[in-house]
N, C-alpha and C positions, 0 to 999 in steps of 0.2 A: 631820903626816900619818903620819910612821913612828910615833909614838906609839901614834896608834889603832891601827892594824896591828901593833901589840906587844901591845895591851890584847886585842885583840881575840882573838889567838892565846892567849893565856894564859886569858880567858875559854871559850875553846874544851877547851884541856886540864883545866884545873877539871873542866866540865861533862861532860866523856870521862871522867874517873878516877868522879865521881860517879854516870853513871847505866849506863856499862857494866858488867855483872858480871867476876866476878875469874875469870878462867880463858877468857874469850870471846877468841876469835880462835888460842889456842894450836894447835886442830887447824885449824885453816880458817875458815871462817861460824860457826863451832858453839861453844860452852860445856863445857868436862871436863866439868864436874859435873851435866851438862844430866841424862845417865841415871840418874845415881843419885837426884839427886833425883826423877824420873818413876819410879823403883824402890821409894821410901819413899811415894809417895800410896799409900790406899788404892783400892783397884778400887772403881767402882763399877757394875761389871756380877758378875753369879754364876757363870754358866755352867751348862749344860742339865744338868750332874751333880749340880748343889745346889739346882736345881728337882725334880727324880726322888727325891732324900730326902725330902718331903714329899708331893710329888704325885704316887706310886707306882705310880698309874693312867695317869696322862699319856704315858709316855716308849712303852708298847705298843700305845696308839692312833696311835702319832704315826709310830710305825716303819716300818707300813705304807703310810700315806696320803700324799699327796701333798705336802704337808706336812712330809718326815719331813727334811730339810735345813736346815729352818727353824728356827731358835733361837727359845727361847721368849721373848728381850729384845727378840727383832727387832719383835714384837708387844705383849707386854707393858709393853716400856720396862724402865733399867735399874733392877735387884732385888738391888742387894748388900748394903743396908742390911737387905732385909726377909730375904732368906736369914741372915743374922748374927746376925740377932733382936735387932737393936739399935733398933727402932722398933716400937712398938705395934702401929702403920697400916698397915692392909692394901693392897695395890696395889689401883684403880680396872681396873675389868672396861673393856677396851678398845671404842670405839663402833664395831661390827664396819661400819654401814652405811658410819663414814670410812674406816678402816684399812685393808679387803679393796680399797677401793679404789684406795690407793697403790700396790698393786701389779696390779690386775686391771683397772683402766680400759681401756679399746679403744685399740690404740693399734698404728698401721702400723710400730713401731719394734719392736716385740714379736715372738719366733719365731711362725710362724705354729699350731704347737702347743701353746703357752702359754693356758691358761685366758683369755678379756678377755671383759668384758659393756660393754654401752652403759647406766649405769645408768638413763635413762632407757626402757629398752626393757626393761628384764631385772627380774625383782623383783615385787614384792606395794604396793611404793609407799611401805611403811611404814619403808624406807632403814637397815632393818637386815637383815644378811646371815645374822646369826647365826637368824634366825628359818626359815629353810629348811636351812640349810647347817649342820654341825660343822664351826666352822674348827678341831679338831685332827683329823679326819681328815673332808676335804670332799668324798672320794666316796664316803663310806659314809651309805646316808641315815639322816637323825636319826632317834630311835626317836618324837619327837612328830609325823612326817610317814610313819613306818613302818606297813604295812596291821594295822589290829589284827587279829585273831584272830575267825575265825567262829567265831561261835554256832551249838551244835548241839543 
């Protein structure tokens, strides 16, 4: 009996040197090298300043409107690759009828000044947002829904 209880602790310590990493436990719960290695990945987000180098229009539509808080990864998804030009592939145009509504759904938890539609109630049916609304500036109305211009 004491045998297995000798096997079994040695088993034990094996399987600790092998699958813990080397510096775990020195500070507490945590790993030394834990930041440095999170220090050498690449990011894979850009941030709103390496959007505005290319899309030079974006950042003064955006300043204004309701929207202007809003990072553009929050919507787009992360863009570190494609800001870096390290991929051909252009980001997919976001499907505003889902997206608008992670944040815009009705919802009794939401300040009660906060924008929310019932998407069944609100809309054209056609479960895209972007066809009435600029999601980068969404109180300004889009010029495809803007009055044209009289004929004189």
């Amino acid at each position: 009996m004491a045998g297995l209880f000798v096997v079994g602790i040695a088993a034990f310590l094996i399987a600790r040197r092998v699958l813990v990493p080397d510096g775990f436990g020195e500070l507490g719960h945590f790993r030394v090298g834990a930041l440095d290695d999170n220090r050498a990945q690449k990011p894979v987000h850009a941030g709103r300043a390496a959007c505005a180098e290319c899309h030079s229009d974006e950042p003064d539509r955006l300043k204004t409107g309701l929207h202007a808080k809003v990072g553009c990864e929050a919507c787009h998804g992360a863009l570190g690759a494609h800001a870096a030009a390290e991929t051909d592939e252009k980001p997919t145009k976001p499907d505003s009828g889902k997206l608008c509504l992670v944040c815009h759904t009705q919802s009794v938890g939401k300040p009660a000044g906060f924008k929310q539609v019932d998407p069944k109630e609100h809309g054209d049916g056609s479960g895209s947002c972007g066809g009435c609304h600029d999601p980068h500036a969404p109180d300004k109305e889009p010029a495809a829904h803007a009055e044209e211009p009289k004929k004189s």
